[in-house]
C-alpha positions as CSV (number, residue, x, y, z in Angstrom):
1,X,13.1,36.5,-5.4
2,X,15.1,39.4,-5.5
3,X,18.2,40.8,-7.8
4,X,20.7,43.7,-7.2
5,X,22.6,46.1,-9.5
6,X,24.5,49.3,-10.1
7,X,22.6,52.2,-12.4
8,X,25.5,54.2,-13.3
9,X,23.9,56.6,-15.6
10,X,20.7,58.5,-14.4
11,X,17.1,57.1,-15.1
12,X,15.6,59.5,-17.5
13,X,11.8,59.2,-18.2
14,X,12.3,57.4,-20.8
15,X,14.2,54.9,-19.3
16,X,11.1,54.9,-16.7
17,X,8.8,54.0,-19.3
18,X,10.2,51.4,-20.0
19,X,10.5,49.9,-16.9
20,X,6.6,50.5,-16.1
21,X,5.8,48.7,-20.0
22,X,7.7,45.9,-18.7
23,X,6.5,45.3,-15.5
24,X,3.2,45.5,-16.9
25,X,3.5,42.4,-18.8
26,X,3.5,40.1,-16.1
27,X,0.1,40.3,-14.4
28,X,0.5,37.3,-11.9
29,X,3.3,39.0,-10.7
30,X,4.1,41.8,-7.8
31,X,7.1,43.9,-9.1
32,X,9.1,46.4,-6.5
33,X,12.2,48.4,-6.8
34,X,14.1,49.4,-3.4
35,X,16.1,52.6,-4.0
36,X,17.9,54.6,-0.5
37,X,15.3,52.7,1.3
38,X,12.5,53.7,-1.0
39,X,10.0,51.1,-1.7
40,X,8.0,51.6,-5.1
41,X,6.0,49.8,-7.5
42,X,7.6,48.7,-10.6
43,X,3.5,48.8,-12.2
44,X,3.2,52.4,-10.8
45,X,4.6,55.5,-13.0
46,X,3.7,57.6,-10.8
47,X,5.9,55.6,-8.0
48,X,8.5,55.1,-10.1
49,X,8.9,58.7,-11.3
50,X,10.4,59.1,-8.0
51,X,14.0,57.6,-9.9
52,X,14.1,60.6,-12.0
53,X,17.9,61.5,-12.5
54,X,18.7,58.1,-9.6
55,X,22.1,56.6,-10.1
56,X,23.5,54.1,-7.7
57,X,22.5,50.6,-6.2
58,X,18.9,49.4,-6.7
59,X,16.8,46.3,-5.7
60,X,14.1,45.0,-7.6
61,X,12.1,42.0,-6.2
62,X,9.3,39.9,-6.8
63,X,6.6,37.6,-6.2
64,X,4.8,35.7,-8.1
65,X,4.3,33.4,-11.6
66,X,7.4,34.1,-13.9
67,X,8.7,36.3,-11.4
68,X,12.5,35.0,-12.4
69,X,11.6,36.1,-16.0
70,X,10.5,39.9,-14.9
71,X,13.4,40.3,-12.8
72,X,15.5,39.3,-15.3
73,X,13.7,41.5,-18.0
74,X,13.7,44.8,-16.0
75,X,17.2,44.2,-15.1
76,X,18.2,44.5,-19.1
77,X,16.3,47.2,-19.3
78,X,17.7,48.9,-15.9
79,X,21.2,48.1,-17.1
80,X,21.6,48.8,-20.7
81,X,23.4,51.7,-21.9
82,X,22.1,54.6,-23.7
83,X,22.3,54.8,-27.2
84,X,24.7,58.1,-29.0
């Protein structure tokens, strides 16, 4: 299962954290994001750390138990805007 969607502001580490704390949470489950035909995974800060300051189209997919859930919770987090 896979989802698609715009970043318009750039991924800051923090941001990346995130991501990696979410992905986390479901074990059963594989977790990738596709960036400019990049292939990383979503479990791996070191892998992801390669969004640093990213903007544009991403794909995240997954395989898995509850992998509808993860894709769904790392788009929220992928997509929300930053606090002022």
């Amino acid at each position: 299962m896979k989802t698609y969607f715009l970043v318009f502001n750039k991924m800051n580490a923090k941001k990346l954290r995130e991501i990696v704390k979410a992905a986390n949470e479901f074990d059963q489950c594989q977790i990738y994001i596709e960036y400019k035909q990049m292939k990383m995974n979503a479990k791996s800060l070191l892998s992801v750390s390669l969004l640093l300051g990213k903007q544009g189209l991403y794909c995240i997919y997954a395989t898995g138990k509850n992998c509808r859930t993860a894709l769904e919770s790392l788009r929220a987090i992928c997509t929300e805007e930053y606090a002022l």
